[in-house]
N, C-alpha and C positions, 0 to 999 in steps of 0.2 A: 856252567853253573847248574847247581843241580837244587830242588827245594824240597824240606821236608816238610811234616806232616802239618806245622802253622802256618805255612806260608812262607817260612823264613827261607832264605838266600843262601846258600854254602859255595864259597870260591874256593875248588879246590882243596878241599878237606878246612875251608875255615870253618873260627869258632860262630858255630849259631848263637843265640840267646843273649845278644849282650847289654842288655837291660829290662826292664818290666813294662808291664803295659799300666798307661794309666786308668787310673780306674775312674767312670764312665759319671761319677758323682763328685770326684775330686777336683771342683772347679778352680781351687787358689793353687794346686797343684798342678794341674793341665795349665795355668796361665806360666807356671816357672818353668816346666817343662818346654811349651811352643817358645820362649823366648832365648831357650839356648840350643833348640833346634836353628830358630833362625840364624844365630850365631853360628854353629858351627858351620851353613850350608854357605852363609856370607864370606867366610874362613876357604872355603870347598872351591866357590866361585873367585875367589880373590887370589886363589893359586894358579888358576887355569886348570883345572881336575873335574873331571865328569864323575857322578856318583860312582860308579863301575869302575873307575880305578881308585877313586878314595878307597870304596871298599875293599879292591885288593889289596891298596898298600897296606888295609888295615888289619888284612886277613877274614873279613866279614863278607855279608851276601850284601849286594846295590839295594835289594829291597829292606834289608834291613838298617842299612843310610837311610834311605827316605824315608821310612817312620822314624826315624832320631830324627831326622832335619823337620818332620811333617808336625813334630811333639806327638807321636802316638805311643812313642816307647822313652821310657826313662833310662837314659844311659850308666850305665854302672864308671864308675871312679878308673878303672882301666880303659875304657873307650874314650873316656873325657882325656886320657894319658898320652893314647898312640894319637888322637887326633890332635895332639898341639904339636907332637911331634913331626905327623906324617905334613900339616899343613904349615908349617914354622911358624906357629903363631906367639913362639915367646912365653908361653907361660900362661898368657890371657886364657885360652879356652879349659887348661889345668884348672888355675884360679876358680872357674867357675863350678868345679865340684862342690864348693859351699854353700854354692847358692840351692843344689839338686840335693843335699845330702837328707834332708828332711821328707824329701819327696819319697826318695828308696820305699819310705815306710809306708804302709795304708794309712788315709787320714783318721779313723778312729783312734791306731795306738797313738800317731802325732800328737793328736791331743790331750792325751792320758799324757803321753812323756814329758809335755809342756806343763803341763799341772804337777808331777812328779818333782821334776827338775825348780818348781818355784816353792815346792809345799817345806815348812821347816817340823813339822811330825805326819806321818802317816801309816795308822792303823789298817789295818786286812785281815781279813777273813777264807780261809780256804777249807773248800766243803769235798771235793772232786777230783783236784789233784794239786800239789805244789804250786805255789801261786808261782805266776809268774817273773815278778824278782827273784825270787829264792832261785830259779829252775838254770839246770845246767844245760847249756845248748843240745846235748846228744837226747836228755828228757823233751825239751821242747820239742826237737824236732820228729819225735816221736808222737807226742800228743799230736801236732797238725798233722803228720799220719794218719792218726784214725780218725781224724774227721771225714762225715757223711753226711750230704754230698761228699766228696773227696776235692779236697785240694788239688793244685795241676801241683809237681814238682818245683816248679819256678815261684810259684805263691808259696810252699814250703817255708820254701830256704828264702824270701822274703820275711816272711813273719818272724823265721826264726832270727834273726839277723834283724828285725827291730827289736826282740826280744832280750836278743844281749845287749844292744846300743843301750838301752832304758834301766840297764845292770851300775850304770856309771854312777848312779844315784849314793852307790855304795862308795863311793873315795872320795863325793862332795867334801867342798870345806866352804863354810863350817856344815859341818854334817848332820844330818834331819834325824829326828829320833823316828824310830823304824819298829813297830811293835804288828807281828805276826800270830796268827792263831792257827795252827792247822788241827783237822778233822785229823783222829787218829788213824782211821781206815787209809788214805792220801800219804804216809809213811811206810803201812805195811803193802799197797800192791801194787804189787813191781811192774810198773808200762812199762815198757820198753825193754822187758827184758832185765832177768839177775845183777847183772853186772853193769848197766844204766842205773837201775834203780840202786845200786849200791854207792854207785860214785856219785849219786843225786842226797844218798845221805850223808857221804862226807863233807859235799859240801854246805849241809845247813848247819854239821857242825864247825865247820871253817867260819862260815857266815856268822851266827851264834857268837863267836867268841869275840864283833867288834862290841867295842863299847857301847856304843848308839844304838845296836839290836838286840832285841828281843822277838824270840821266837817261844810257843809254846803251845803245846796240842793237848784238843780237846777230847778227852776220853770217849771211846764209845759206848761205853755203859752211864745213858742219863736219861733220867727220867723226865727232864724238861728241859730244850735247848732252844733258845733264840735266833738260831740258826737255820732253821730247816727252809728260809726261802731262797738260799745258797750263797755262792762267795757277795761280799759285802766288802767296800772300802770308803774310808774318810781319810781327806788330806787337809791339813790347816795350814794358815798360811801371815806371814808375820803381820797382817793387819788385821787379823784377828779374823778374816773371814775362813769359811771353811766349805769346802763340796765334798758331794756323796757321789758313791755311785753301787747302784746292789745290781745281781742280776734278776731278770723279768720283773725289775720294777724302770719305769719311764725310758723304757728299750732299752737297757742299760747302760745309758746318756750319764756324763755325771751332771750331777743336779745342785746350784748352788742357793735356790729360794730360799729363804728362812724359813718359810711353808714346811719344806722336805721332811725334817722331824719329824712332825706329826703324822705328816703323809705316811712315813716309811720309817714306823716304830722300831723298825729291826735295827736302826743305827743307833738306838737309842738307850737299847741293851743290849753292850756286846757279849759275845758266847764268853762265862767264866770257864775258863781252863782250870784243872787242879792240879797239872802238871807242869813245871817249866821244863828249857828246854836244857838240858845241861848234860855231860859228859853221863855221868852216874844216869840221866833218868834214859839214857838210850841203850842201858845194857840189855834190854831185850831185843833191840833192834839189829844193831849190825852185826852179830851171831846169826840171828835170822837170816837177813841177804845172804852170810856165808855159808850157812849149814845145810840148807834145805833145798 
């Protein structure tokens, strides 16, 4: 067995990494986690298999069994796969991807996606770049790129990957009215590259064109915007309550007090756009990604 640079386990040319760590705040998460550790280690003993050959059957390093089985790492949907197999449990420890599916994510999006997922209209604001509904996995995973500190690689492709989960919002039924603003600068520069940022404008006008959305950018030539404490969202929700969430106001926690208003005037008048977003108003746009 040979170990690389985390510590992890390689049997053999096995695959490293095969789930996330949990993160070190995530207490309702670390509790779902430890309990399908247990499971699977209960599964491990109930075959007669020593970690060291679970993990070879599984093609994995022994140390990285015992942080699955210890709940230190969160198993990805393929390790939840080969272990029902390698240990014949039937289906049972399969099954139990549903119970982990939520976890994959870091607890901040979780709770955004919960809020998402319940709201029937929500309004946003994008100041910086493409909000992150609108954004296409290859944009996303470019933005956690440039973050600094820097991301590990495995936190990446985490984020990015709650980022599209939280996209499903888009084929709900009955479907939430979905009204966008983006900062015109957040259309013209191109992260990630020409040909990212190209395929990131096709698809807001793909997006655009459901019924339920509205998308529309905010000129950069204004003498007064509402905007400048940066992205900003409000979700309502069918009992008529509603939460906010702006960034650098109240950690950018969403906030549901009735307080909040007043608190944080900026939800109170959103940036007027004098652009919508429509085929015609993007002829200066996607020549641009092409030409230049």
């Amino acid at each position: 067995m040979s170990v690389v640079g985390d510590g992890t386990g390689s049997v053999d040319g096995g695959v490293d990494e095969p789930g996330w760590e949990v993160e070190p705040d995530d207490e309702s998460g670390a509790a779902v986690v430890a309990a399908v550790g247990r499971q699977i280690k209960a599964w491990r003993e109930a075959a007669g298999m020593r970690a060291a050959e679970f993990g070879a059957a599984m093609g994995y390093g022994e140390d990285l069994i015992y942080k699955v089985e210890g709940g230190r790492r969160i198993p990805r949907p393929e390790f939840m796969d080969g272990a029902d197999g390698v240990l014949g449990a039937g289906g049972k420890l399969a099954a139990m991807k549903a119970d982990i599916a939520e976890v994959w994510y870091p607890e901040k999006i979780r709770e955004l996606a919960r809020l998402e997922a319940a709201a029937v209209e929500l309004s946003a604001y994008g100041s910086h770049n493409i909000h992150g509904l609108l954004q296409t996995e290859e944009y996303a995973r470019a933005l956690f790129g440039m973050r600094r500190p820097a991301y590990s690689q495995d936190e990446v492709e985490r984020l990015v990957a709650a980022c599209v989960a939280r996209q499903s919002i888009f084929s709900r039924s009955p479907a939430p009215e979905l009204s966008f603003v983006q900062e015109e600068v957040t259309l013209r520069r191109h992260l990630g590259g020409r040909m990212v940022w190209r395929r990131q404008l096709e698809r807001l006008l793909e997006v655009s064109e459901l019924r339920h959305v509205e998308i529309q950018v905010m000129p950069t030539s204004r003498d007064e915007h509402a905007g400048m404490g940066g992205e900003m969202q409000v979700l309502k929700f069918k009992d008529g309550s509603a939460v906010g969430r702006s960034e650098g106001d109240f950690g950018s926690r969403p906030v549901s007090d009735p307080k909040y208003p007043r608190m944080c005037p900026r939800l109170q008048e959103r940036p007027r756009p004098r652009l919508a977003l429509a085929p015609a108003a993007w002829a200066g746009f996607v020549p641009y990604a092409a030409g230049r």
